[in-house]
N, C-alpha and C positions, 0 to 999 in steps of 0.2 A: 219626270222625276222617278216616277215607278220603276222603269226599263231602266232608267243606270244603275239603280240599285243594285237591280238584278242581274247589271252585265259584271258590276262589281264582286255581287258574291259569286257570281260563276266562276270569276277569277281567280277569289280567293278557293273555292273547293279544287279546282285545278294546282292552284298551288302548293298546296296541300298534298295534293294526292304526287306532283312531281318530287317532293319532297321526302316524300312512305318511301317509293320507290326508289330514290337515290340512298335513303337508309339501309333497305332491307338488302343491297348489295355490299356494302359494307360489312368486312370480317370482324367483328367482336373478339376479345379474349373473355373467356369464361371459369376462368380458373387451372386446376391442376387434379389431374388423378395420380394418386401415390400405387404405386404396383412393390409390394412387400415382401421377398423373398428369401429363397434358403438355396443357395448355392453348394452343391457336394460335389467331393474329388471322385474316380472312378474305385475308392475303394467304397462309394456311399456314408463316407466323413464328410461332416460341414466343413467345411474349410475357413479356419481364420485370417485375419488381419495379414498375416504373416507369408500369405499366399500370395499376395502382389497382385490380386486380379481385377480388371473393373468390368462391369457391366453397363454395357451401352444398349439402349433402345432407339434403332436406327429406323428414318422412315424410307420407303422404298426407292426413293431417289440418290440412298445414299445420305444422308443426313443424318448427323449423331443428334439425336432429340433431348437426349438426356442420359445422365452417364452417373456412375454410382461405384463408389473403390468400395470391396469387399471390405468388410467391417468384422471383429469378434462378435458371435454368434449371439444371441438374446434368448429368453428361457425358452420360447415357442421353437427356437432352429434360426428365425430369419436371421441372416447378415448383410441384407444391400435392402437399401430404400430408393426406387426410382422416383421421381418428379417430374410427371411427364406434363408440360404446359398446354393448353386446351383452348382452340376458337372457334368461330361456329363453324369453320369450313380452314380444312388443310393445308398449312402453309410448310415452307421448307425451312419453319424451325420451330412450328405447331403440329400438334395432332386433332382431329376431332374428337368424337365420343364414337363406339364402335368401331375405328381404325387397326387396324390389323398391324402393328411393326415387328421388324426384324429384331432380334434378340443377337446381338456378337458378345462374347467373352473374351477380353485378352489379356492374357497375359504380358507380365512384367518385360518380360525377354522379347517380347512382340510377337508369339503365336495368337493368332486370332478363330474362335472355333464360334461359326455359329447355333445358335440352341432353339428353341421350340419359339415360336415366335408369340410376342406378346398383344394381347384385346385389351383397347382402351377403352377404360369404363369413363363413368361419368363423372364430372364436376367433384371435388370435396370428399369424394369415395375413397376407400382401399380395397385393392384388388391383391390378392397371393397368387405368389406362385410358387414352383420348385424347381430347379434345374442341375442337372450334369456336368461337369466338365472334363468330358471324355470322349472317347473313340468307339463307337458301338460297332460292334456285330452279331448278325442275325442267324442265331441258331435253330433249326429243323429238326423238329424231332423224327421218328419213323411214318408218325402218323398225321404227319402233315403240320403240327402246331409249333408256332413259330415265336420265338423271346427273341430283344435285344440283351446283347450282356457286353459288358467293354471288354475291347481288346488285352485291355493291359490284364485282367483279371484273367484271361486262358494264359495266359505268359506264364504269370506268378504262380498260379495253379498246377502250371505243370509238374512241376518237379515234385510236390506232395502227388500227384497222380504217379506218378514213377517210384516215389518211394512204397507206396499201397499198390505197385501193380495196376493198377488201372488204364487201360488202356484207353487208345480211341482222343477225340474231341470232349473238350468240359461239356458235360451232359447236366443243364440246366433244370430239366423236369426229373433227371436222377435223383435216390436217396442213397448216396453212399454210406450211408452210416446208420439206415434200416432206421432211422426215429420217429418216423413217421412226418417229416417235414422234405421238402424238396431241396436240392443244392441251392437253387435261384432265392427261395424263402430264406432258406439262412445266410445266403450273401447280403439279402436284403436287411436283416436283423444285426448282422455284424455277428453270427457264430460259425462253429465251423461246420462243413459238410463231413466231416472226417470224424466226429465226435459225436457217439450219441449221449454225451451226459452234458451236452451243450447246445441250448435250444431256446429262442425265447417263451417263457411261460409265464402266468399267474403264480407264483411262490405262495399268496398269503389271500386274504379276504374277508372283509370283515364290514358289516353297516352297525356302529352302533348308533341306539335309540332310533332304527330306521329314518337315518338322516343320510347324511352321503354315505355312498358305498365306498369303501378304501379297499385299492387294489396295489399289491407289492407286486417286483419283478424283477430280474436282473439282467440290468442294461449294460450295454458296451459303452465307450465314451464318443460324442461325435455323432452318434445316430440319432432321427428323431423318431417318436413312437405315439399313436393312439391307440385309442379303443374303440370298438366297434359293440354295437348292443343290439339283443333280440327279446321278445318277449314268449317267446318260447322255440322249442327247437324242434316240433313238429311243423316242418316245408319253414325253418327261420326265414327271416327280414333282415339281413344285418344292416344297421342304419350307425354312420356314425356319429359319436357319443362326445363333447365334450368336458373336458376334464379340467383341477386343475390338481397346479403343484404342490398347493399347503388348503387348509382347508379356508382359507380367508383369501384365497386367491381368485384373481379375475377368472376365468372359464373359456380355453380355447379348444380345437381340434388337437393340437399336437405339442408333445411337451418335448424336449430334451433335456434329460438329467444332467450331464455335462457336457464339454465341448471337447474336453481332454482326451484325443482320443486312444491314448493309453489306460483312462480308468475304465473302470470298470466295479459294479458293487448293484444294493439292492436298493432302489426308487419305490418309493410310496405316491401315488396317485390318488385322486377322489373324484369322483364323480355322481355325478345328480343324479338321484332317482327318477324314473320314469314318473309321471305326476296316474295315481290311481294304480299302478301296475300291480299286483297279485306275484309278479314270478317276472325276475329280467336277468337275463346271461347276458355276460362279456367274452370278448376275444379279446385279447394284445395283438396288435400289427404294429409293424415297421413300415415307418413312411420313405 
């Protein structure tokens, strides 16, 4: 009586255990990571609705995993929300967690351009990003130091270089206009290189009741812009700063004051003080 018993539970622990292991072959779905981005045209305008473009997240066999029509911008910059679906292990219309996919843009007219490729994060997450849709090329300075800058932007450029005389290739670490910012900088900001009374800056600044710090500026329309903080400016740290757009506002890295990219005017920003700090500097940048 004893020995069936025990041939019985050996049975059963065998069966059991073929069972673990026909499970743990088995692909699970585990949800969805959202990847949350900001799409800009080669002049570094978001691009609206109006642009016709979608973004696909392709896995490397070729698989559209998940696809997202450009949308009007939101206060942060983002315009496309991807949903990328998620199982324990890679299928040809899942992704894992840390999977690496191809990023393509295409356009309405069927140009297809692809971009920096996307890291799938975990379950329930959001993950940012930001992307181009353009034509890069790699400019060399004398001393070796290398930028990408779009093709289309040495085209346009050119003929303001020929009206100032300027000779040569768009010189991206150039300051043609002696301001103390770079041509590349203020491509990035959406001002001119040709202008020195035109430059992104602090305009204003002000902490009342040592609460948020408010910072004015004058934005282009279509750009997105943060700040950057130190706590002092001997060997600074610049660490970036979130902000928001009113002072009852949620608090992210980056705001866009409008999407228009014709406007143009002065944005009011706030941002949190440092907790205990004595003494904290800002910079403005263009994302």
């Amino acid at each position: 009586m004893n020995r069936r018993v025990q041939r019985i539970g050996a049975a059963i622990v065998l069966a059991a255990a073929s069972i673990a292991l026909s499970a743990s072959a088995v692909n699970f779905p585990v949800g969805t990571h959202l990847v949350k981005g900001t799409l800009k045209n080669w002049k570094n305008k978001v691009l609206t609705s109006s642009a016709a473009v979608t973004v696909q997240a392709v896995s490397t066999n070729g698989t559209i995993i998940a696809s997202a029509t450009v949308s009007d911008p939101t206060e942060d910059g983002s315009n496309f929300l991807l949903s990328i679906p998620l199982s324990t292990k890679a299928t040809d219309f899942t992704a894992a967690v840390g999977d690496q996919l191809n990023c393509v843009i295409v356009q309405e007219a069927g140009l297809s351009v692809a971009a920096s490729p996307i890291r799938v994060g975990d379950a329930n997450t959001v993950s940012t990003v930001s992307l181009e849709f353009v034509n890069m090329k790699t400019y060399t300075a004398a001393d070796g130091t290398t930028a990408s800058i779009p093709e289309e932007y040495v085209e346009t450029i050119a003929p303001w270089m020929e009206a100032y005389e300027i000779e040569g290739d768009y010189d991206p670490f150039a300051d043609y206009d002696n301001d103390g910012v770079s041509n590349y900088v203020e491509y990035r900001a959406g001002t001119s290189p040709f202008d020195d009374t035109d430059k992104l800056a602090i305009t204003d600044y002000f902490a009342p009741r040592n609460a948020l710090h408010t910072l004015k500026f004058e934005y282009v329309g279509g750009h997105v812009y943060g700040v950057a903080t130190t706590l002092s400016l001997v060997n600074p740290e610049w660490a970036v700063q979130k902000v928001k757009k009113t002072e009852d506002d949620a608090a992210r890295e980056q705001v866009m004051p409008s999407a228009d990219e014709e406007d143009v005017g002065i944005a009011t920003i706030y941002v949190v003080p440092v907790e205990g700090a004595k003494s904290q500097f800002f910079k403005l940048e263009a994302k």
